[in-house]
PDB file of N, CA, C and O in Angstrom:
ATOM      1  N   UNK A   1     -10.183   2.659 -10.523  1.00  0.00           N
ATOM      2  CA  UNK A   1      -9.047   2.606  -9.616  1.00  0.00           C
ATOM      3  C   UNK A   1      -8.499   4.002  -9.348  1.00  0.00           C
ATOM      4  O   UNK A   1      -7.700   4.328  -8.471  1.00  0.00           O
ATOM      5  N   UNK A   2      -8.952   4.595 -10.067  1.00  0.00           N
ATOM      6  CA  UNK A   2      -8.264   6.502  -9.765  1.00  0.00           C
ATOM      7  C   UNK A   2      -8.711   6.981  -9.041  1.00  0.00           C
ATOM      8  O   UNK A   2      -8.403   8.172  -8.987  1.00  0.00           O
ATOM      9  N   UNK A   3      -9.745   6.473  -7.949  1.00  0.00           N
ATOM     10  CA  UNK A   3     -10.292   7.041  -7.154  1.00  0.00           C
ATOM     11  C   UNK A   3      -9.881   6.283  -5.652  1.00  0.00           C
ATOM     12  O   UNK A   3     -10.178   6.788  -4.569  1.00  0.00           O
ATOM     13  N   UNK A   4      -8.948   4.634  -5.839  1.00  0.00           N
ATOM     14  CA  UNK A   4      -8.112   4.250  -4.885  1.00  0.00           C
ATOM     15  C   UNK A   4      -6.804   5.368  -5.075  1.00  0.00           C
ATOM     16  O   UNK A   4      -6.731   6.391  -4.394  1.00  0.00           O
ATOM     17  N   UNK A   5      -6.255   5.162  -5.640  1.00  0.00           N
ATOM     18  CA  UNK A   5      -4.797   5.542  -6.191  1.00  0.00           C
ATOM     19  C   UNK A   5      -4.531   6.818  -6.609  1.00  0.00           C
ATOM     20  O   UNK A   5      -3.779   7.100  -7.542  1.00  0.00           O
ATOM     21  N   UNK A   6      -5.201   7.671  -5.858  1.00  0.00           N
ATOM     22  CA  UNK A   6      -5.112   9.322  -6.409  1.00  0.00           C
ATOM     23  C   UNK A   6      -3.808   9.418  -6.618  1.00  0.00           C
ATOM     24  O   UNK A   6      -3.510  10.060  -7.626  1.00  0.00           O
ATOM     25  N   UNK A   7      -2.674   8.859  -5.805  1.00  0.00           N
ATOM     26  CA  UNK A   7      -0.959   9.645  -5.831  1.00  0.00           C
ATOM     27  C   UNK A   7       0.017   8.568  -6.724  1.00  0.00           C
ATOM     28  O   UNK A   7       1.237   8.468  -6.599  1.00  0.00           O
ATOM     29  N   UNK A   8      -0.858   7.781  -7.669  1.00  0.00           N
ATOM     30  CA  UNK A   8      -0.405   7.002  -8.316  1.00  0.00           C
ATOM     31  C   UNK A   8       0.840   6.178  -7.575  1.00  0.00           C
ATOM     32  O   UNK A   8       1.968   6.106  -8.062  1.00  0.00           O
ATOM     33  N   UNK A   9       0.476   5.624  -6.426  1.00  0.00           N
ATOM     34  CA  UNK A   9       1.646   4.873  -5.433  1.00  0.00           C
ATOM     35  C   UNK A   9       1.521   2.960  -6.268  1.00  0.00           C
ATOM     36  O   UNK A   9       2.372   2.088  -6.095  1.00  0.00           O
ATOM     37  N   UNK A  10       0.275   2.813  -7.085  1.00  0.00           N
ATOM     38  CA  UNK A  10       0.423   1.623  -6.980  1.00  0.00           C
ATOM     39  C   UNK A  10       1.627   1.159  -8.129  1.00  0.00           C
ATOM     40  O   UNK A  10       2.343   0.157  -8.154  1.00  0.00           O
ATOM     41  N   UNK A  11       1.534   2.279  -9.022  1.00  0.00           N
ATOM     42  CA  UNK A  11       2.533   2.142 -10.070  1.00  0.00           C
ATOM     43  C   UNK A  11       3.826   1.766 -10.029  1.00  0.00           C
ATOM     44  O   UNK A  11       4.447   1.329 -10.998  1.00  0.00           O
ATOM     45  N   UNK A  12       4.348   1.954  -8.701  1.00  0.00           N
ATOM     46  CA  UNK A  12       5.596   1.728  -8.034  1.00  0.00           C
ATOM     47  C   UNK A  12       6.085   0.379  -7.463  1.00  0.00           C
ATOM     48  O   UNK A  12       7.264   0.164  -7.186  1.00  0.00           O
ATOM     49  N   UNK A  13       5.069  -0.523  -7.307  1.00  0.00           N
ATOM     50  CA  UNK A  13       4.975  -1.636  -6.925  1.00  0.00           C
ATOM     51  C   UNK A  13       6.193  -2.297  -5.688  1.00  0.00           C
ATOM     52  O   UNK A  13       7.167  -3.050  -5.662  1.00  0.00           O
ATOM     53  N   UNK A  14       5.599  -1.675  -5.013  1.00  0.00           N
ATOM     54  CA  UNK A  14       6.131  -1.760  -3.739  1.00  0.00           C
ATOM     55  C   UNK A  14       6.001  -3.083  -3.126  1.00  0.00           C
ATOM     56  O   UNK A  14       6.872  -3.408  -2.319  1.00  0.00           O
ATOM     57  N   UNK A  15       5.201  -3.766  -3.343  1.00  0.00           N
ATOM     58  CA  UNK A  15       4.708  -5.783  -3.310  1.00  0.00           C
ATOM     59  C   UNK A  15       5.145  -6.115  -4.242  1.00  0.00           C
ATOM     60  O   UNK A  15       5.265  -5.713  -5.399  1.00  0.00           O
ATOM     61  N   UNK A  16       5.589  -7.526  -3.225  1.00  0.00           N
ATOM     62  CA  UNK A  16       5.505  -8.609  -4.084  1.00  0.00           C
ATOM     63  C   UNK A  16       5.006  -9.847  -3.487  1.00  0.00           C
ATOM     64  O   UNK A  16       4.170  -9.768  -2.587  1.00  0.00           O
ATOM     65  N   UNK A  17       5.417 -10.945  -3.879  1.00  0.00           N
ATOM     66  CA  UNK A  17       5.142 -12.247  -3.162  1.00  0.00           C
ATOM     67  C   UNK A  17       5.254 -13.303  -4.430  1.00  0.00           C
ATOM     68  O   UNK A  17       5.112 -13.102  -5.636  1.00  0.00           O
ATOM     69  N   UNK A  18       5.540 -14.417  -3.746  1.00  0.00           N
ATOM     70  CA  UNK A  18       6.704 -15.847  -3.865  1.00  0.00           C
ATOM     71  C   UNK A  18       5.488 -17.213  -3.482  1.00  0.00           C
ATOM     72  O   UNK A  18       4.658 -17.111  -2.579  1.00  0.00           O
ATOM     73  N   UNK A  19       5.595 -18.163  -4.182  1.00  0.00           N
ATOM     74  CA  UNK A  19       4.558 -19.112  -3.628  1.00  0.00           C
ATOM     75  C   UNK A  19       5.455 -20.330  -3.235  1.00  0.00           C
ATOM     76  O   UNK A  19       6.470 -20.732  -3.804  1.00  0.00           O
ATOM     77  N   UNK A  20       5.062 -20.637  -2.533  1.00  0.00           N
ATOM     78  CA  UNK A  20       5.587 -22.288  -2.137  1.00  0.00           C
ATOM     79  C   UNK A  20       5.234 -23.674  -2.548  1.00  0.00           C
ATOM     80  O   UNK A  20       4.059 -23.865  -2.860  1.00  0.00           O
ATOM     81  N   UNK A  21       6.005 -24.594  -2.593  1.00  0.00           N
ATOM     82  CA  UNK A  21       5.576 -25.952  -3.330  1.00  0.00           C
ATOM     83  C   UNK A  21       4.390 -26.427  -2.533  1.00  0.00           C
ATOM     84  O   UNK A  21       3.789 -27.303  -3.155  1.00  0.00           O
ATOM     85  N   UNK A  22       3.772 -26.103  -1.198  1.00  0.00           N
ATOM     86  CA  UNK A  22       2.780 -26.371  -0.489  1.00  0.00           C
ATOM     87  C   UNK A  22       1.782 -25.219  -0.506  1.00  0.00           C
ATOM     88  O   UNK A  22       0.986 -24.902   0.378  1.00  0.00           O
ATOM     89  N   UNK A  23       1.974 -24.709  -1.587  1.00  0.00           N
ATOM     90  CA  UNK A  23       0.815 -22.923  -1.643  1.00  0.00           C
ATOM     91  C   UNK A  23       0.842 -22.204  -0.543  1.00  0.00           C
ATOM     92  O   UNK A  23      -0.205 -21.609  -0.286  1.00  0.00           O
ATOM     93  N   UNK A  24       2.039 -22.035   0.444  1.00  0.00           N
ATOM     94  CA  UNK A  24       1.750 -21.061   0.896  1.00  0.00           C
ATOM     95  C   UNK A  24       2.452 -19.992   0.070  1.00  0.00           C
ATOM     96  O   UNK A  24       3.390 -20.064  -0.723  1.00  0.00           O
ATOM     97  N   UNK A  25       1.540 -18.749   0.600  1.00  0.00           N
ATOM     98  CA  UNK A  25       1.918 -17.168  -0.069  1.00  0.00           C
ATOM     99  C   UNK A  25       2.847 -16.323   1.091  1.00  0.00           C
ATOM    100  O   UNK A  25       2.378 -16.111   2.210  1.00  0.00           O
ATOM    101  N   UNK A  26       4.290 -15.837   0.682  1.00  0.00           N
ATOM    102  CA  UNK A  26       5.277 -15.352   1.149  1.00  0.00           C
ATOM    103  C   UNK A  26       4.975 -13.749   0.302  1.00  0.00           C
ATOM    104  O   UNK A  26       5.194 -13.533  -0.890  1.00  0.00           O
ATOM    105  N   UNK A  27       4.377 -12.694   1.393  1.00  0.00           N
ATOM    106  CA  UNK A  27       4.131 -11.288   0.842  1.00  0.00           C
ATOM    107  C   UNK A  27       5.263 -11.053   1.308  1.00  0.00           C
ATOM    108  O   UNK A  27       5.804 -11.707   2.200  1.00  0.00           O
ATOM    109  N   UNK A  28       5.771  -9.987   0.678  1.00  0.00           N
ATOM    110  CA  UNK A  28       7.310  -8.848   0.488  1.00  0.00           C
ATOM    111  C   UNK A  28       6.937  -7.376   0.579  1.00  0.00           C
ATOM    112  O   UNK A  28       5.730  -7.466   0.355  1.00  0.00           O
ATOM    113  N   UNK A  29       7.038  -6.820   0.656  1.00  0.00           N
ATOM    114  CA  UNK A  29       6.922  -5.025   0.652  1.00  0.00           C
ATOM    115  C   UNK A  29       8.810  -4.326   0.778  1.00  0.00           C
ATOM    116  O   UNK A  29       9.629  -4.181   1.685  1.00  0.00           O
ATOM    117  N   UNK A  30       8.764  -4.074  -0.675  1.00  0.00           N
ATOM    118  CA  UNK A  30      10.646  -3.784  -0.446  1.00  0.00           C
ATOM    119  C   UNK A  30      11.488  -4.963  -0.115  1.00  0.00           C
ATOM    120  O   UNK A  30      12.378  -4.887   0.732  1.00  0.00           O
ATOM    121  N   UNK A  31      11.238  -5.988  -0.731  1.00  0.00           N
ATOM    122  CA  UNK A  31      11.692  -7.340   0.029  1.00  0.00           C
ATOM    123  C   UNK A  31      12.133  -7.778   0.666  1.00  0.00           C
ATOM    124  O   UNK A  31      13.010  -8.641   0.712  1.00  0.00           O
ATOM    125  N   UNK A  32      11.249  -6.918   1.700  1.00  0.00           N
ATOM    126  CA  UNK A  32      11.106  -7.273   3.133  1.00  0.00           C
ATOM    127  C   UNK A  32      10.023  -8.197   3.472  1.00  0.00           C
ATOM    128  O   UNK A  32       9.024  -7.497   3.635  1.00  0.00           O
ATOM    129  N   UNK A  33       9.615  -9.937   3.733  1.00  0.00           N
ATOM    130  CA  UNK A  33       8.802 -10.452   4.503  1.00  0.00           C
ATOM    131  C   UNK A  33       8.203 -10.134   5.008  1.00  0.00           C
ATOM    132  O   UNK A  33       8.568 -10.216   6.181  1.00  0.00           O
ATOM    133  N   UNK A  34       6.429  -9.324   4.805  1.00  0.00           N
ATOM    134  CA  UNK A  34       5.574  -8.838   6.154  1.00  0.00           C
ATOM    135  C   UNK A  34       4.628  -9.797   6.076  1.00  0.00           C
ATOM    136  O   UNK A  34       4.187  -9.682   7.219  1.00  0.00           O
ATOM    137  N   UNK A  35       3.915 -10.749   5.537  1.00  0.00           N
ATOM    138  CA  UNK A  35       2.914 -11.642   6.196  1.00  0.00           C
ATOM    139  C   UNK A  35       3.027 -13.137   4.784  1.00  0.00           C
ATOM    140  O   UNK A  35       3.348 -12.950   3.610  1.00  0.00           O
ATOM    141  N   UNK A  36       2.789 -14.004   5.188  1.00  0.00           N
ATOM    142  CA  UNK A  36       2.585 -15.467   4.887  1.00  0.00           C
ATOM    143  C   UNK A  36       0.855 -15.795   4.769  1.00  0.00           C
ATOM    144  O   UNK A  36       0.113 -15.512   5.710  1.00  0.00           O
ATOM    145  N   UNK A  37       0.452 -16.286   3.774  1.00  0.00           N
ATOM    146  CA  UNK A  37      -0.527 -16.551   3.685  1.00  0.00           C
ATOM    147  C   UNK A  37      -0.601 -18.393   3.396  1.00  0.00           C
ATOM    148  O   UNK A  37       0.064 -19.094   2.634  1.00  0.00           O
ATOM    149  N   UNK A  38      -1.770 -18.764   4.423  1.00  0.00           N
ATOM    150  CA  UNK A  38      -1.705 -20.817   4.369  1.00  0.00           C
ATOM    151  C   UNK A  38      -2.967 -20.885   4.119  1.00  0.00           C
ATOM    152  O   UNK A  38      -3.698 -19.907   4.275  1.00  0.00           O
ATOM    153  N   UNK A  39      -3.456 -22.197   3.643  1.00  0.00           N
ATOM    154  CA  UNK A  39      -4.341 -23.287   3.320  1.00  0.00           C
ATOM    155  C   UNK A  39      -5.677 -22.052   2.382  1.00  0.00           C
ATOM    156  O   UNK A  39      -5.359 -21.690   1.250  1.00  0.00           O
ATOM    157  N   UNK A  40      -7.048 -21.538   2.976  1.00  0.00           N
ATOM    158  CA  UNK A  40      -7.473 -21.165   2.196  1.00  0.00           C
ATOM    159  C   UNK A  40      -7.797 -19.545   1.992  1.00  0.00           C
ATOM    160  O   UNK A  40      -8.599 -18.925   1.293  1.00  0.00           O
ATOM    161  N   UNK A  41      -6.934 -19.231   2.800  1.00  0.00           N
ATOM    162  CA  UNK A  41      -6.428 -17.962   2.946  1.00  0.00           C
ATOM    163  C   UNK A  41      -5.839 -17.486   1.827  1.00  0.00           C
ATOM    164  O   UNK A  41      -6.486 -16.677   1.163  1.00  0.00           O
ATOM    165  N   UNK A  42      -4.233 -17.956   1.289  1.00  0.00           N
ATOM    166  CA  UNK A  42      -3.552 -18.256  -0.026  1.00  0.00           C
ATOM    167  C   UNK A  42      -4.541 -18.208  -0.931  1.00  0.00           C
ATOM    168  O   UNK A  42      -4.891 -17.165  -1.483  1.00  0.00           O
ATOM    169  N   UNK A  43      -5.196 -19.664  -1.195  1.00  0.00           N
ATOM    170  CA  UNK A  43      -6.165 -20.249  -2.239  1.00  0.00           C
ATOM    171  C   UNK A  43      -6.798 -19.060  -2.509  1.00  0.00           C
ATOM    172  O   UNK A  43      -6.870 -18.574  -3.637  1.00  0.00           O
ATOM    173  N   UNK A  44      -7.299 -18.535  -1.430  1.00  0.00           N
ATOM    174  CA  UNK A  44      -8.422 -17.066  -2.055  1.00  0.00           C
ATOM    175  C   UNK A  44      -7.192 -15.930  -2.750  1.00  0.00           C
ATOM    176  O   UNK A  44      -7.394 -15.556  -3.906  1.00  0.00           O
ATOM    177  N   UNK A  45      -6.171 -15.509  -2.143  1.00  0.00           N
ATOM    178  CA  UNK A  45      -5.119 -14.678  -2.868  1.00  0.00           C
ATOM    179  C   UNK A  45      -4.741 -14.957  -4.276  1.00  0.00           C
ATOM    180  O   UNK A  45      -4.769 -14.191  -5.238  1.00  0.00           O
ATOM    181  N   UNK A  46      -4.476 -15.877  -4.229  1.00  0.00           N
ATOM    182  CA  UNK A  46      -3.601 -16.935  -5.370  1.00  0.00           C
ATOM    183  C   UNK A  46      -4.719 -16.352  -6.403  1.00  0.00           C
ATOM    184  O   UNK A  46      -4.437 -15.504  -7.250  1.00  0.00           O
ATOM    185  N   UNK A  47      -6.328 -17.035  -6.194  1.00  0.00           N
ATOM    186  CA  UNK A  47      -7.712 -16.366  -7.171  1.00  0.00           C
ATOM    187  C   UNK A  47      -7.854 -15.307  -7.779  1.00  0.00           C
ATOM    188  O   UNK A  47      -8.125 -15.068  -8.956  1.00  0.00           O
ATOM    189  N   UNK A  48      -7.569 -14.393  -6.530  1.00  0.00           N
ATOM    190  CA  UNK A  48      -7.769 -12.834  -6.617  1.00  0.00           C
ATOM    191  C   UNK A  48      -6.606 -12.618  -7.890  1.00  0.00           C
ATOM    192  O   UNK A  48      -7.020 -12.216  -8.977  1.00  0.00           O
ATOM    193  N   UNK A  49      -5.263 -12.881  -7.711  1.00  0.00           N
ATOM    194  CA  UNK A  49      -4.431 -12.416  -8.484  1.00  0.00           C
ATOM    195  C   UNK A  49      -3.816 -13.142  -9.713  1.00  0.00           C
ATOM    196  O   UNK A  49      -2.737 -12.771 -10.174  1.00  0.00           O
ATOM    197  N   UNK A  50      -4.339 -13.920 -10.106  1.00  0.00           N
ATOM    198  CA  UNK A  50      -4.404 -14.418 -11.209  1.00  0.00           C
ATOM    199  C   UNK A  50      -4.614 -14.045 -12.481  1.00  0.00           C
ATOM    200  O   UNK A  50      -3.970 -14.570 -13.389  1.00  0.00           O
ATOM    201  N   UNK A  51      -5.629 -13.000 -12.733  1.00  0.00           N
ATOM    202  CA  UNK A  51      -5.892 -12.543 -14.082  1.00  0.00           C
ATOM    203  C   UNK A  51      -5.784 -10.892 -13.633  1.00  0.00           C
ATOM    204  O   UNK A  51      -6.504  -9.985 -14.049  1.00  0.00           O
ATOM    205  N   UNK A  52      -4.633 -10.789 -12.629  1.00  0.00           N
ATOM    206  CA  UNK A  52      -5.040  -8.898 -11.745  1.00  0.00           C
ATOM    207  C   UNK A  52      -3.572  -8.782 -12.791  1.00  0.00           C
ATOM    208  O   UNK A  52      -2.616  -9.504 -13.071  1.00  0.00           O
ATOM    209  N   UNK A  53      -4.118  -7.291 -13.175  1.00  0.00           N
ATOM    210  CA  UNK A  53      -2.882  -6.271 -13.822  1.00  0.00           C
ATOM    211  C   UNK A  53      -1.702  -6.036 -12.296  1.00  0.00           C
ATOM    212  O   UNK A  53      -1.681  -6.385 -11.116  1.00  0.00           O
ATOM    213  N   UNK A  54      -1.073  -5.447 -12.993  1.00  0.00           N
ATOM    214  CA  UNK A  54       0.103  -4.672 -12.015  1.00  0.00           C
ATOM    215  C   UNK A  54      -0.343  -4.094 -10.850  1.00  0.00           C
ATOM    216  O   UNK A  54      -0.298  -4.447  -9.672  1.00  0.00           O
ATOM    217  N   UNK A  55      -0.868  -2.949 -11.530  1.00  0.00           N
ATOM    218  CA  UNK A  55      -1.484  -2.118 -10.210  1.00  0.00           C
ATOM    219  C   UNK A  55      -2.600  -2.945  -9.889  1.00  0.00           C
ATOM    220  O   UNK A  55      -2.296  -3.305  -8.752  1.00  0.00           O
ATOM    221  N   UNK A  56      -3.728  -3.498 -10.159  1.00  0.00           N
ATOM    222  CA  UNK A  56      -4.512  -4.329  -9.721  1.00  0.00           C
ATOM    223  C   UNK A  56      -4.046  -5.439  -8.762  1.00  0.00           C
ATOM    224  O   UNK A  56      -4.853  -5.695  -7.869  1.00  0.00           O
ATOM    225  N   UNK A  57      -3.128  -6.010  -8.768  1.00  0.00           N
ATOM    226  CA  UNK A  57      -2.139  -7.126  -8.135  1.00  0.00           C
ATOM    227  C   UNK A  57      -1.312  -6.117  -6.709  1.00  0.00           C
ATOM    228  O   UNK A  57      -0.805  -6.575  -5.685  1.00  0.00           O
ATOM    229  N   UNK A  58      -1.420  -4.789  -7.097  1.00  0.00           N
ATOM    230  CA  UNK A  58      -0.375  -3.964  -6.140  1.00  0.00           C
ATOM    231  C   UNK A  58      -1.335  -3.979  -5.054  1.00  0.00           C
ATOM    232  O   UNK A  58      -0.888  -4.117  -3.915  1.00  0.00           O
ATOM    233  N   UNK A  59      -2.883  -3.829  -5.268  1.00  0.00           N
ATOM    234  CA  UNK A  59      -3.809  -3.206  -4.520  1.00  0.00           C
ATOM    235  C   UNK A  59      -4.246  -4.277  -3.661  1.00  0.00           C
ATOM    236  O   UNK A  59      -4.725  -4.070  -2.547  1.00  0.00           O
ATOM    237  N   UNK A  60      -4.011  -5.966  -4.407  1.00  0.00           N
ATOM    238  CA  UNK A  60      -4.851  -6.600  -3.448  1.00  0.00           C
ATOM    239  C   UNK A  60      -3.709  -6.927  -2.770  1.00  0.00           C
ATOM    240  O   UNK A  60      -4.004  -7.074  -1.584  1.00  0.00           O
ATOM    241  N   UNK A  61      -2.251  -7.157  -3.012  1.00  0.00           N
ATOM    242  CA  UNK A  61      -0.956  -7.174  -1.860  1.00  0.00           C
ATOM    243  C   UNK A  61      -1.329  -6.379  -0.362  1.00  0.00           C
ATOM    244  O   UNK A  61      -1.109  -6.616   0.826  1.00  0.00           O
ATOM    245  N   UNK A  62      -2.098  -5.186  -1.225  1.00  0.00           N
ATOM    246  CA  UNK A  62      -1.535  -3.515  -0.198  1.00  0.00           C
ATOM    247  C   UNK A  62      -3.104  -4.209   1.161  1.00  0.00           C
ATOM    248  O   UNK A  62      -2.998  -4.134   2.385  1.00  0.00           O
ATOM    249  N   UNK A  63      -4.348  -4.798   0.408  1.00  0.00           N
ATOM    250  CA  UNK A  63      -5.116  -4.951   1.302  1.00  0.00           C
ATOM    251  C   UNK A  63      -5.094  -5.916   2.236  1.00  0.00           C
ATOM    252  O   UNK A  63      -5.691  -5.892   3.312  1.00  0.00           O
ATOM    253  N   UNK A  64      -4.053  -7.191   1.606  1.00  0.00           N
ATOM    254  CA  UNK A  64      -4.167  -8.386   2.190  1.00  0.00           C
ATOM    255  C   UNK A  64      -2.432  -7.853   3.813  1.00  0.00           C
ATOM    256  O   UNK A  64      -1.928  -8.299   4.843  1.00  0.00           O
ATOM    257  N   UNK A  65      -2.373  -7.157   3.239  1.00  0.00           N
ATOM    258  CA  UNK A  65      -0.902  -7.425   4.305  1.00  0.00           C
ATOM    259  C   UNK A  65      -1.911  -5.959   5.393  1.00  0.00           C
ATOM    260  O   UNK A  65      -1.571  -5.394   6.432  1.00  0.00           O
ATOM    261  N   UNK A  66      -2.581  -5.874   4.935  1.00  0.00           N
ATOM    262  CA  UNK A  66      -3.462  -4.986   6.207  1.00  0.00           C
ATOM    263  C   UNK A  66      -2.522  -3.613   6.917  1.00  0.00           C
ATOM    264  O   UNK A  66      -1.565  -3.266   6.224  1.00  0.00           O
ATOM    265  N   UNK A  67      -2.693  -3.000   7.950  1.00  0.00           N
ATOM    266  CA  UNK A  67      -1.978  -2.328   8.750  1.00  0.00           C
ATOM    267  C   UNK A  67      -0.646  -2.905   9.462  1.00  0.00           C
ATOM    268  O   UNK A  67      -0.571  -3.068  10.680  1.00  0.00           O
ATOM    269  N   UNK A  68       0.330  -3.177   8.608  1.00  0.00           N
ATOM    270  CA  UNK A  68       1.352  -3.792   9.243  1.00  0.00           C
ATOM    271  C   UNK A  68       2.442  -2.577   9.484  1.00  0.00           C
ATOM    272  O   UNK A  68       3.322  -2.778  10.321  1.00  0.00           O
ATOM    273  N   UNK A  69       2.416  -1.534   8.896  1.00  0.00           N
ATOM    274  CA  UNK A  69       3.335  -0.732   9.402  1.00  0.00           C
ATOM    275  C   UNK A  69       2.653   0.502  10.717  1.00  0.00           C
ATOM    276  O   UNK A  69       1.575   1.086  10.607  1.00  0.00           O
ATOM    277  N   UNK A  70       3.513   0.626  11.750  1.00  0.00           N
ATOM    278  CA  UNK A  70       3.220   0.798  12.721  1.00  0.00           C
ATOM    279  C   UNK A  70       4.100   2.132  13.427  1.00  0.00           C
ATOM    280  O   UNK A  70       3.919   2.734  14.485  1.00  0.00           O
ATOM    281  N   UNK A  71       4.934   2.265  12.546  1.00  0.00           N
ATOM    282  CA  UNK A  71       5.960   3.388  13.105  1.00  0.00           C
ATOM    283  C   UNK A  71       7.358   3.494  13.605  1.00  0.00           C
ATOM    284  O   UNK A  71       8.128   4.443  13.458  1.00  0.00           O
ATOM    285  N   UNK A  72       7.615   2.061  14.386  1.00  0.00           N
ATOM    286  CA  UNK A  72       8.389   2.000  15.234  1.00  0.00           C
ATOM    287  C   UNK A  72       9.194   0.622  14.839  1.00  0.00           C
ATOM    288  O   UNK A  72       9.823  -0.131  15.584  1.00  0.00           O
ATOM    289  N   UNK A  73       8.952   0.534  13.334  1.00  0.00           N
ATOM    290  CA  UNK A  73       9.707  -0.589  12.558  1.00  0.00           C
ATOM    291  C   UNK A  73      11.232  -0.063  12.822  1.00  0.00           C
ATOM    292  O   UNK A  73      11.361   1.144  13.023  1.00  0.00           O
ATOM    293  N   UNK A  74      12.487  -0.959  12.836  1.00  0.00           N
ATOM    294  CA  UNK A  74      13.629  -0.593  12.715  1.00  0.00           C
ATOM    295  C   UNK A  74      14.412  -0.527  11.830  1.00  0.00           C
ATOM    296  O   UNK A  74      14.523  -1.450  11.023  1.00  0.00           O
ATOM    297  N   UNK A  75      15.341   0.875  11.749  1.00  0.00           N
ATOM    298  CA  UNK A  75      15.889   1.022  10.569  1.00  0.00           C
ATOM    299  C   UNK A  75      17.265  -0.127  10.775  1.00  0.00           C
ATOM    300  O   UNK A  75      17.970  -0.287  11.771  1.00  0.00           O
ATOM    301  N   UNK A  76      17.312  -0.704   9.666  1.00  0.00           N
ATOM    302  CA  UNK A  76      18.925  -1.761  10.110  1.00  0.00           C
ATOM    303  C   UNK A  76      20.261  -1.058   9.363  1.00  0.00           C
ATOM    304  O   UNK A  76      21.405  -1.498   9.257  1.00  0.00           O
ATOM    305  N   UNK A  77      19.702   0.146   8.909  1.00  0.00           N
ATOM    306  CA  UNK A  77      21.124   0.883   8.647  1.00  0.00           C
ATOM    307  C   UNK A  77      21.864   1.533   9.886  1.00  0.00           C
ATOM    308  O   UNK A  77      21.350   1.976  10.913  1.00  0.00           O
ATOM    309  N   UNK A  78      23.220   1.479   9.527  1.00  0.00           N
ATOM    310  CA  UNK A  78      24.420   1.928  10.547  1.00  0.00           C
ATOM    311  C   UNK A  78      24.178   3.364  10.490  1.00  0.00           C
ATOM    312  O   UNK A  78      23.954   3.806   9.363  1.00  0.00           O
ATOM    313  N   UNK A  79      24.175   4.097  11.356  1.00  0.00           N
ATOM    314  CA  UNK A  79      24.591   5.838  11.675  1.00  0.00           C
ATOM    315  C   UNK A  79      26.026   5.597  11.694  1.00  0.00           C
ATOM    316  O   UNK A  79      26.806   6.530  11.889  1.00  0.00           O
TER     317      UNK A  79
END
């Protein structure tokens, strides 16, 4: 993994995610809501992270929520 994680970002654990009484997967980043995972989409996540360490669990969050930041997200703080 030291060769994903050169700047040691996964340590920080910036993911998370929440399951539902119907398995769907509710991903977080700063708990903020960026993607929902249903039927066997989940099922494969849910697999993956089951026996995953911290940072192991950080990495498959960071792959499954894909390119969701884009630049032009809004800040909701007041100036």
């Amino acid at each position: 993994m030291g060769e994903i994680d050169k700047r040691n970002k996964l340590a920080e654990e910036y993911f998370s995610y929440k399951v539902s009484k119907d398995k769907n997967v509710f991903l977080y980043w700063y708990n903020k809501q960026v993607k929902i995972l249903v039927g066997k989409e989940s099922e494969k996540f849910l697999s993956k992270i089951e026996n995953a360490d911290s940072k192991e669990a950080q990495l498959i969050m960071a792959k499954v929520t894909g390119d969701f930041k884009h630049g032009n997200e809004k800040d909701n703080k007041k100036k």
